[in-house]
MIFI-819727 format. One record per residue (C-alpha): residue in one letter; x, y, z. Coordinates in steps of 0.2 Angstrom, whole numbers, plus 5000, padded with zeros to 4 digits. Each point is the difference from the previous one (the first is absolute). Example, Ala and Ser with C-alpha at 12.3 -4.5 7.8 and 13.67 -1.06 7.14 Angstrom:
<recs>
<loro->a	px->5062	py->4978	pz->5039>
<loro->s	px->5006	py->5017	pz->4997>
</recs>
This chain:
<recs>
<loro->x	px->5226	py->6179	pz->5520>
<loro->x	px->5010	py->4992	pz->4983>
<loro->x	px->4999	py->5010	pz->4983>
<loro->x	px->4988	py->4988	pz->4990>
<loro->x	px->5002	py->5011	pz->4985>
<loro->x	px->5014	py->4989	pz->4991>
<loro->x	px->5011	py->5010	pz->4986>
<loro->x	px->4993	py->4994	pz->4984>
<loro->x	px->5013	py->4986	pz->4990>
<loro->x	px->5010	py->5008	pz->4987>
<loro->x	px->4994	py->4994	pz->4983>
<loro->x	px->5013	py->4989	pz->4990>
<loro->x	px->5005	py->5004	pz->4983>
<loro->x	px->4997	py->4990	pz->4988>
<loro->x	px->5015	py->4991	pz->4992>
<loro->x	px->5002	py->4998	pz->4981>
<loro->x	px->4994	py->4983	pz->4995>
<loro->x	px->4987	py->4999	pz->5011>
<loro->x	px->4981	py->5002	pz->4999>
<loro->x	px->4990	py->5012	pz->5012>
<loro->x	px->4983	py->4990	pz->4999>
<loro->x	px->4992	py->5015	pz->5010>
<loro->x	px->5003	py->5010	pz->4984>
<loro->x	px->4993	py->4986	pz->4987>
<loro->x	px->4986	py->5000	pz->5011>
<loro->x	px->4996	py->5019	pz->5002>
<loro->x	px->5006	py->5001	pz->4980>
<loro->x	px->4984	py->4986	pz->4997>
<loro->x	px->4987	py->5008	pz->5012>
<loro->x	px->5004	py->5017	pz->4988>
<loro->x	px->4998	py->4992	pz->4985>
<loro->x	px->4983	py->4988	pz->5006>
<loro->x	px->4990	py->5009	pz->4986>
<loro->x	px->5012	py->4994	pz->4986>
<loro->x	px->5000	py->4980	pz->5007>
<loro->x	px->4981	py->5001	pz->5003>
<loro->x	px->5000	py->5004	pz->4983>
<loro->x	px->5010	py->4987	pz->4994>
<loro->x	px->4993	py->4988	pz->5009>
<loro->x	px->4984	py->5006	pz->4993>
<loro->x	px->5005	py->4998	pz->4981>
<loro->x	px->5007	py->4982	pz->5003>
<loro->x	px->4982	py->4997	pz->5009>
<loro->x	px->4991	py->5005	pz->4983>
<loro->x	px->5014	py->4991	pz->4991>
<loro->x	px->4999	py->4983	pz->5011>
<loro->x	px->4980	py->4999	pz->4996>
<loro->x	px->5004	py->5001	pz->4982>
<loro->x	px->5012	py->4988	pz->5002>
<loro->x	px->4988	py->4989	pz->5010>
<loro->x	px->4984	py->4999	pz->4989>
<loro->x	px->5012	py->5000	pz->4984>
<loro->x	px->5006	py->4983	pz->5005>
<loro->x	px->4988	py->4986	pz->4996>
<loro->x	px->4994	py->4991	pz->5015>
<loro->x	px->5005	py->4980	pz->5002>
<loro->x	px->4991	py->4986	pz->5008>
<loro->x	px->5011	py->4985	pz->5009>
<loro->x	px->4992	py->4982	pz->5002>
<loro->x	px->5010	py->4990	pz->5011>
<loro->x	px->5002	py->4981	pz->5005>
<loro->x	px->5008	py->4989	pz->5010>
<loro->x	px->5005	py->4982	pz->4996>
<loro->x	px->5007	py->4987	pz->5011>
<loro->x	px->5011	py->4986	pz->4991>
<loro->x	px->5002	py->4983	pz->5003>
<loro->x	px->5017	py->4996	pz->5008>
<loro->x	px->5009	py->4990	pz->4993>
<loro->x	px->5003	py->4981	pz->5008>
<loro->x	px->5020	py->5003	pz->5002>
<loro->x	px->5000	py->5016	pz->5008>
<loro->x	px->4984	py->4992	pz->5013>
<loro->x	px->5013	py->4986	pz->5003>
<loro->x	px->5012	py->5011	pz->5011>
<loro->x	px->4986	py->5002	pz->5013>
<loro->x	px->5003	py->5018	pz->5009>
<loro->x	px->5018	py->5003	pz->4996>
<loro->x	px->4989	py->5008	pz->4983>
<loro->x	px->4988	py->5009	pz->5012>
<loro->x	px->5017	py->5008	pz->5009>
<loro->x	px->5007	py->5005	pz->4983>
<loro->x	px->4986	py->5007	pz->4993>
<loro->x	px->4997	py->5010	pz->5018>
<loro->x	px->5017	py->5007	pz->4997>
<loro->x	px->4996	py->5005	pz->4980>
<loro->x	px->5011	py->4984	pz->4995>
<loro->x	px->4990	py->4991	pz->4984>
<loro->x	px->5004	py->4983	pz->5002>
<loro->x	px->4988	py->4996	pz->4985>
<loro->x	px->5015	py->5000	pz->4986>
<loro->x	px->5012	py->4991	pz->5008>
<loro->x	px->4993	py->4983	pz->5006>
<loro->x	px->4985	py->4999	pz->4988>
<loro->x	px->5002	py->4993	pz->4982>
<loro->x	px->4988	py->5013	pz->4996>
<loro->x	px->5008	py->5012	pz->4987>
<loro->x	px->4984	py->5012	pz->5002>
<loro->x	px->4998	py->5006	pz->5018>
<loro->x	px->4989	py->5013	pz->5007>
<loro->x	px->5014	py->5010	pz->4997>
<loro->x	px->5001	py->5001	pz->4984>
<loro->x	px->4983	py->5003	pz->4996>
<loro->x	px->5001	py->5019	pz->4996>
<loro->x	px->5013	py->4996	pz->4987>
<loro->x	px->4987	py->4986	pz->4994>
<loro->x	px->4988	py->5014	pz->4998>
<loro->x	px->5011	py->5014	pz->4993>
<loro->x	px->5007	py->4986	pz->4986>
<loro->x	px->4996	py->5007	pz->4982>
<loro->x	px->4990	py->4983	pz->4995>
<loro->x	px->4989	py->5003	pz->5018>
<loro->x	px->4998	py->5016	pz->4994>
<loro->x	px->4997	py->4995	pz->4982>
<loro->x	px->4985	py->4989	pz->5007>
<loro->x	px->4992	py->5016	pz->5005>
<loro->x	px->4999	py->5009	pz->4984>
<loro->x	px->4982	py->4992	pz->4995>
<loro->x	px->4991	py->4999	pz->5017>
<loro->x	px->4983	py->5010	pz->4996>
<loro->x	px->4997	py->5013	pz->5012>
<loro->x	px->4984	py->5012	pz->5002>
<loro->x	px->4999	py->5017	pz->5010>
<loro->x	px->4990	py->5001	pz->5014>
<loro->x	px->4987	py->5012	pz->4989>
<loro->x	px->5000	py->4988	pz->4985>
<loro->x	px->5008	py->5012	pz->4990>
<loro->x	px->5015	py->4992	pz->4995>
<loro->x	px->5001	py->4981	pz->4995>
<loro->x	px->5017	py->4996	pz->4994>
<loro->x	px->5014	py->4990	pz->5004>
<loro->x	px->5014	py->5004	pz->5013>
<loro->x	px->5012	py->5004	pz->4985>
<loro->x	px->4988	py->5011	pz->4990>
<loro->x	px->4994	py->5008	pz->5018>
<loro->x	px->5018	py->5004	pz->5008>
<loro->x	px->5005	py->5008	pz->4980>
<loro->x	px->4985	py->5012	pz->4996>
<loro->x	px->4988	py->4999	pz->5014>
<loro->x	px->5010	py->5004	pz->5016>
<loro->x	px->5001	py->5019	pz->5004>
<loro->x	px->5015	py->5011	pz->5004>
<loro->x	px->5005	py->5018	pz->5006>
<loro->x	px->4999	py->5015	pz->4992>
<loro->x	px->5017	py->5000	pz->5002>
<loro->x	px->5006	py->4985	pz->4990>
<loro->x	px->4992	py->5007	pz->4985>
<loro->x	px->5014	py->5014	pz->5000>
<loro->x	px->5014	py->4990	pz->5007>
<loro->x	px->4998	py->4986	pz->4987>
<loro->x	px->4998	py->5012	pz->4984>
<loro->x	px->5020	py->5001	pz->4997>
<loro->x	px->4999	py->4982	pz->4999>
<loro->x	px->4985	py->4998	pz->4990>
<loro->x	px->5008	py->5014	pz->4988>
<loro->x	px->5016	py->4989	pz->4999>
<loro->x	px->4992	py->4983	pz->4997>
<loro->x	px->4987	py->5008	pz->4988>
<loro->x	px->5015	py->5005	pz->4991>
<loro->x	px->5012	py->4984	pz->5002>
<loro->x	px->4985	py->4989	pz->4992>
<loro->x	px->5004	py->5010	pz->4983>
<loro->x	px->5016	py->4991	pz->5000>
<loro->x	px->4996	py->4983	pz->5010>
<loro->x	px->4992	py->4986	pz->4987>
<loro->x	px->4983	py->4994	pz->5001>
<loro->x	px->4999	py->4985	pz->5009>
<loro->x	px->4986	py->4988	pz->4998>
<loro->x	px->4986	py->5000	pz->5014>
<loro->x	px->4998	py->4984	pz->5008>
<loro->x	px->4983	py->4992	pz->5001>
<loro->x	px->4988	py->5006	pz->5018>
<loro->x	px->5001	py->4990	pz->5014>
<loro->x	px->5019	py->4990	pz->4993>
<loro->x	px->5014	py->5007	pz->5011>
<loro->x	px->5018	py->4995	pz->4996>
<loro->x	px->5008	py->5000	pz->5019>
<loro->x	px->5018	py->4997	pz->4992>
<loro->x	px->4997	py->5017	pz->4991>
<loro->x	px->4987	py->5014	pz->5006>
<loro->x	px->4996	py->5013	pz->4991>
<loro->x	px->5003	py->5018	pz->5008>
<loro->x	px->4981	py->5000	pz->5005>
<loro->x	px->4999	py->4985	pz->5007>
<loro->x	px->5016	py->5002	pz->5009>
<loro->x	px->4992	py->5017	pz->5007>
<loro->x	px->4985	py->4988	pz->5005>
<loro->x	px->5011	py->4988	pz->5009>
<loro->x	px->5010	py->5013	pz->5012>
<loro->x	px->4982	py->5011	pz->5004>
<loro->x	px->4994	py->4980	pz->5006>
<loro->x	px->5016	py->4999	pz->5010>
<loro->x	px->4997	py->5017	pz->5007>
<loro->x	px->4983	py->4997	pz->5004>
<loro->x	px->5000	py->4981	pz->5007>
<loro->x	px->5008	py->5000	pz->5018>
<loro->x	px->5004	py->4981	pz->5007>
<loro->x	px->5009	py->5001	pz->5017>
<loro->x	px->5006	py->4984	pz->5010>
<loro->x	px->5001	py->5003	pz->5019>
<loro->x	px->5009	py->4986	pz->5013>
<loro->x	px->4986	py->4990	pz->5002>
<loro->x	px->4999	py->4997	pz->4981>
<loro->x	px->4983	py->5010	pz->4999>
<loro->x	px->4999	py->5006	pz->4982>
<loro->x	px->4992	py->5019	pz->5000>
<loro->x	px->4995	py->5001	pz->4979>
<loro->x	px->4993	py->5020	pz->4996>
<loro->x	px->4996	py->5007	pz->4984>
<loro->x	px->4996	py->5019	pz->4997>
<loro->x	px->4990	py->5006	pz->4984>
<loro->x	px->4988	py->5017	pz->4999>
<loro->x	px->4986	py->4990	pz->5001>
<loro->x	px->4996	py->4991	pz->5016>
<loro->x	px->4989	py->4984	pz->4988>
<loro->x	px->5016	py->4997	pz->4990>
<loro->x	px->5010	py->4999	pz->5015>
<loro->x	px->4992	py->4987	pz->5008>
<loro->x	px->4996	py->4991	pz->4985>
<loro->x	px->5019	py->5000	pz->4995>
<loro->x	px->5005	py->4995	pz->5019>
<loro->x	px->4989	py->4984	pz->5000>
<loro->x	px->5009	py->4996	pz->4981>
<loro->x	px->5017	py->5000	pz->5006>
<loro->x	px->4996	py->4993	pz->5016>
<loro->x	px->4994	py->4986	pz->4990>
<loro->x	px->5014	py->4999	pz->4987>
<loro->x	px->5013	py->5001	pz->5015>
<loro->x	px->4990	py->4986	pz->5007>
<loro->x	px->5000	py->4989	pz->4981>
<loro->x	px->5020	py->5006	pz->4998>
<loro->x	px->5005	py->4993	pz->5017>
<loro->x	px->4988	py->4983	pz->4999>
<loro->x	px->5005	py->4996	pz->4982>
<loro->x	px->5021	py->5001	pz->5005>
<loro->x	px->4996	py->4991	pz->5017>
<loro->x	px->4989	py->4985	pz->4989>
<loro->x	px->5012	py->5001	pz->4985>
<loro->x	px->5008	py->4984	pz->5003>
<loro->x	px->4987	py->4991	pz->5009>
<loro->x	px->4990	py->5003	pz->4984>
<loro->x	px->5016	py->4995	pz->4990>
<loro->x	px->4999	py->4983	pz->5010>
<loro->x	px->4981	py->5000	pz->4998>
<loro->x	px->4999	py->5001	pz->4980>
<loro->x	px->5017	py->4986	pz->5000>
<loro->x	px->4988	py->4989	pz->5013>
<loro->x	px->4984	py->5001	pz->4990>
<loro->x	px->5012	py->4995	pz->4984>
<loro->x	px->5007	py->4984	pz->5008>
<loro->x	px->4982	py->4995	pz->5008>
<loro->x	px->4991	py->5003	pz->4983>
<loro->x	px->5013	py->4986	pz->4991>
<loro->x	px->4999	py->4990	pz->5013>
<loro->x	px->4980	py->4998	pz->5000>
<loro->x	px->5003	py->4998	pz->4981>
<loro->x	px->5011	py->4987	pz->5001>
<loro->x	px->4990	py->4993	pz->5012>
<loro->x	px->4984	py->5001	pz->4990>
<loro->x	px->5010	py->4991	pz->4985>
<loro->x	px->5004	py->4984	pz->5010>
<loro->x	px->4984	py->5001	pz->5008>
<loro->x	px->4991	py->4997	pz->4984>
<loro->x	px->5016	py->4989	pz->4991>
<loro->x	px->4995	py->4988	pz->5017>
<loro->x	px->4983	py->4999	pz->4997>
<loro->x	px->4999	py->4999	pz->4981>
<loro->x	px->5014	py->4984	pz->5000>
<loro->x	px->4986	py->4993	pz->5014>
<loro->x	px->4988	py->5000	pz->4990>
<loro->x	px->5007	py->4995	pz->4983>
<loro->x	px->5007	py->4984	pz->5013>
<loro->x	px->4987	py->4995	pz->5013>
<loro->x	px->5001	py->4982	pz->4996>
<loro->x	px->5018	py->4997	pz->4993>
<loro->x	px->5009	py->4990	pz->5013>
<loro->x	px->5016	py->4998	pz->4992>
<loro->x	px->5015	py->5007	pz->5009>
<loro->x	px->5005	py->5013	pz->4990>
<loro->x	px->4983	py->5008	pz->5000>
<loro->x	px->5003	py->5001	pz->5018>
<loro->x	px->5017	py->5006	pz->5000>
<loro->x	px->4994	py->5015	pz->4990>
<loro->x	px->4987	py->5002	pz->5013>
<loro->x	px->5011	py->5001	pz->5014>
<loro->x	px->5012	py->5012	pz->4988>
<loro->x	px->4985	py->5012	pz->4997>
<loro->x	px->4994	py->5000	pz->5019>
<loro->x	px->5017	py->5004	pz->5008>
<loro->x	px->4999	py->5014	pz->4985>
<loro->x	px->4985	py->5007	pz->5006>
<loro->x	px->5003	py->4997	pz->5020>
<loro->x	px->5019	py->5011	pz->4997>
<loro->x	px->4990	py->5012	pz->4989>
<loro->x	px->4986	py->5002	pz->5015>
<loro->x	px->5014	py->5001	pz->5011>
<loro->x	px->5010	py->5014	pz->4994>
<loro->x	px->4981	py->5008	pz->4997>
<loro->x	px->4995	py->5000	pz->5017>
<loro->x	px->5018	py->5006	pz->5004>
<loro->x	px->4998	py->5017	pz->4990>
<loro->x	px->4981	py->5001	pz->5005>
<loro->x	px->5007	py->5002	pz->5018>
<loro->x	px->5016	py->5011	pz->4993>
<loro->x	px->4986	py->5012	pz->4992>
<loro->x	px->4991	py->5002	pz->5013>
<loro->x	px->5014	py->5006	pz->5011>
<loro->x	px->5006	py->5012	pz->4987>
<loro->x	px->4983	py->5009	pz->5000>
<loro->x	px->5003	py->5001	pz->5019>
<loro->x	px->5014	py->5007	pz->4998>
<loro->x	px->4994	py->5013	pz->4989>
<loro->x	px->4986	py->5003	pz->5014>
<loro->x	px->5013	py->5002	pz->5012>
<loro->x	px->5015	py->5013	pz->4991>
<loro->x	px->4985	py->5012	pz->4998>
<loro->x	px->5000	py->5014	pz->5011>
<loro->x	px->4985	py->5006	pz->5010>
<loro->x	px->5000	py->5018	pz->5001>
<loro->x	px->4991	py->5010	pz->5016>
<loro->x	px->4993	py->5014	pz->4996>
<loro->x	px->5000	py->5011	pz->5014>
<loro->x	px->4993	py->5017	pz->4992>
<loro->x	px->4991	py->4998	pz->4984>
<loro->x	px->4998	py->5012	pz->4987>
<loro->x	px->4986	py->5015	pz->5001>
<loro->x	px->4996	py->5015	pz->4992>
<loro->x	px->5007	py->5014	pz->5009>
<loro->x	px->4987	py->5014	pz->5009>
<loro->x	px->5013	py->5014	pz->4999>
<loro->x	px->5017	py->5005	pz->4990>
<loro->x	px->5016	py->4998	pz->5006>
<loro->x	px->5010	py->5014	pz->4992>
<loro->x	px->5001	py->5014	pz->4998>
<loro->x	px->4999	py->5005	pz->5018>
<loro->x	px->4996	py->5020	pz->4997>
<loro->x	px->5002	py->5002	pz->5018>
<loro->x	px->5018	py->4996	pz->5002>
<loro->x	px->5003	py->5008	pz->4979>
<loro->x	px->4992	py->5017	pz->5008>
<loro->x	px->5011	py->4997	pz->5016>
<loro->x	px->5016	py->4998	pz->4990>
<loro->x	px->4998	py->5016	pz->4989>
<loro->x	px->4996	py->5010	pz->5013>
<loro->x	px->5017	py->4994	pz->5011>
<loro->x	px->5010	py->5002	pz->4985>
<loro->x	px->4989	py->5017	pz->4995>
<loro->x	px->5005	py->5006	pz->5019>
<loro->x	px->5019	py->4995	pz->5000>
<loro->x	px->5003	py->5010	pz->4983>
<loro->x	px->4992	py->5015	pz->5007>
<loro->x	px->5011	py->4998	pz->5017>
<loro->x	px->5016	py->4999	pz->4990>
<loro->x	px->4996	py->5015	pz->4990>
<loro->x	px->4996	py->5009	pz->5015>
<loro->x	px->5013	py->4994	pz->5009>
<loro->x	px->5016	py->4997	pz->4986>
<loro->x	px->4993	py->5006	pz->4984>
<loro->x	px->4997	py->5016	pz->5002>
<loro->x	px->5016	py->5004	pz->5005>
<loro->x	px->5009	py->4991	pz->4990>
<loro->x	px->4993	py->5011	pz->4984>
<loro->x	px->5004	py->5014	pz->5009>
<loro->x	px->5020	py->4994	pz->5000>
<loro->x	px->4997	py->4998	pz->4983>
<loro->x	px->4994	py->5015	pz->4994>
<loro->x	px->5016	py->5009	pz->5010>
<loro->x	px->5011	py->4990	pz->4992>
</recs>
C-alpha cells in the first residue's frame, strides 16, 4: 500500500512589493461591520441625493429629410458610403445646410433667440409664461446649488456697486449681436437641453428635456417646426429670389401690353373710315406694337409660371417618423442607479480604510 498522506507544501513568503490578497481578504471579512456601515451611510446619502434632484421629462422625435437630388444622382455608391459612415451629402450637393449640420442649426444663437417668446404652460396650469421667463425663475434646482452659488452671488452682488447701470432693453427685443448675461445663460441651458443627433441613414433624432413633461413636448414640436421653416426658407431662398424678379418682369410686361392694347383700339376708333395711307401706316405701327407687346406677355406669363414651380419644387418634404407626445414618465434622475453608485463608492471607501487606511494612520502616529 502507497502513503496517500502527501507532506503538506511549504508556504512562500511573501516578497516586498507584492500583495498577499489572502490577507486583503481576511483584513476585509474583519472589518465587514465598518464597510456595512459605510455602505449604509452612502445608502442614506444617495436617497438624499436622489429625491433632491428635480425630476426631467424627455420628448423625443424623429424626422426624416428629403435627400437632396445631387446626392440621389450617384445611385448606390451613396447607399455604400453612408453603410460605411461616409456622408456623401456635403460634397456632391450644392446644399450648404445638410442633415448634418442641423444640430449647429439648432444650437445657433438666432435659433435660440427665436425661442425666447414661445408661450409655454405646466401641465397643472400653474405656471403660463414664456420659455425665457420659465427656464429664469420657474425651473427648480438642488438644495445644493443654493450653497455652491452663494460665493458667486456674494461677488456679483458686490461687483454691481461698481458696474454702471445699463439701460433695460424693451420685453420680447433680443439683440443676438450682443446678449445680455441672462439671456446668454438662457441660450446655453437651451443648448443643454435640446439634443439633435444625425445617424448614417440621415434620420434626424430632435429631444428636448424640461421639469415639466407639457413644456417638453410643447417645445419639441416648436423646434421641430422652426428646424423645418429654417431648412425650407434657405432651400427656396433663391427660387423665391427668382420668383419675386419673374413676377416683376411679368407684371411690366402685362402693362405694357395693356398700354398698346388700348393705344390700338383708341386710334381704331377715332379712324374707322379714314382710308388714307398714313392712317393705315399708323395702324400697322400700333398693331405690331401690340402683337410684340403680347408676345413678350405670353412669354413671362409661361416664365412665371415655371418659377412658382420651381419654388414648389426646392421645398423639402419632411417625414416624420415619430411625432412629438407628452411623456408618461421622467427620464432622469434614475434613483436606482444614483442609490447604486453611492452605495459602490460608500463600499470602496469603507474597504480602503479597512484594508490601507488604518494602517497607514497607525505609521503616522509612530512616526
Amino acid at each position: 500500500m502507497e502513503d496517500t498522506n502527501m507532506p503538506e507544501r511549504p508556504v512562500r513568503p511573501v516578497r516586498e512589493g507584492e500583495i498577499d490578497l489572502l490577507e486583503l481578504g481576511r483584513k476585509a471579512w474583519a472589518g465587514r461591520k465598518l464597510i456595512l456601515k459605510c455602505c449604509g451611510v452612502a445608502a442614506v446619502i444617495g436617497l438624499i441625493v436622489g429625491f433632491s434632484i428635480p425630476k426631467e421629462y424627455t420628448t423625443t422625435v424623429k424626422l426624416a429629410p428629403e435627400m437632396s437630388s445631387a446626392k440621389n444622382s450617384l445611385g448606390g455608391l451613396s447607399t455604400l458610403a453612408s453603410m460605411a459612415g461616409v456622408n456623401m451629402s456635403s460634397s456632391g450637393s450644392a446644399d450648404a445646410v445638410y442633415p448634418g449640420l442641423y444640430p449647429d442649426v439648432v444650437a445657433s444663437v438666432p435659433f435660440a433667440a427665436e425661442l425666447f417668446r414661445v408661450q409655454v404652460a405646466t401641465c397643472k396650469g400653474d405656471v403660463e409664461t414664456d420659455v425665457y421667463d420659465y427656464l429664469l425663475n420657474h425651473t427648480k434646482r438642488p438644495w445644493w446649488s443654493a450653497v455652491t452659488s452663494l460665493p458667486f452671488k456674494a461677488v456679483g452682488w458686490v461687483m454691481s456697486w461698481f458696474a454702471e447701470d445699463k439701460p433695460a432693453t424693451e420685453r420680447g427685443e433680443v439683440d443676438t449681436f450682443r446678449l445680455t448675461r441672462k439671456e446668454n445663460a438662457v441660450v446655453k441651458m437651451l443648448n443643454n437641453r435640446i439634443n439633435v443627433i444625425v445617424d448614417k441613414k440621415s434620420v434626424v433624432t430632435l429631444s428636448v428635456t424640461m421639469q415639466d413633461p407639457l413644456i417638453s413636448a410643447t417645445l419639441t414640436d416648436t423646434v421641430l417646426s422652426n428646424l423645418q421653416n429654417y431648412i425650407t426658407a434657405y432651400r427656396t431662398d433663391k427660387a423665391r429670389r427668382d420668383l419675386t424678379f419673374t413676377q416683376k418682369l411679368f407684371d411690366e410686361a402685362q402693362r405694357e401690353y395693356y398700354d398698346a392694347q388700348q393705344k390700338y383700339a383708341h386710334y381704331m376708333d377715332a379712324n374707322q373710315d379714314v382710308i388714307l395711307r398714313s392712317v393705315r401706316t399708323e395702324q400697322e405701327r400700333l398693331q405690331n406694337e401690340m402683337n410684340l407687346a403680347y408676345n413678350i406677355y405670353n412669354q413671362m406669363a409661361g416664365q412665371l409660371q415655371m418659377a412658382r414651380a420651381k419654388v414648389q419644387e426646392s421645398t423639402p418634404v419632411y417625414a416624420v417618423v415619430q411625432p412629438a407626445s407628452v411623456p408618461v414618465s421622467a427620464s432622469k434622475p434614475s434613483k436606482m442607479l444614483i442609490l447604486i453608485g453611492f452605495v459602490c463608492l460608500g463600499g470602496i471607501v469603507g474597504c480602503a480604510w479597512v484594508l490601507f487606511g488604518k494602517d497607514a494612520v497607525k505609521q503616522l502616529k509612530k512616526e
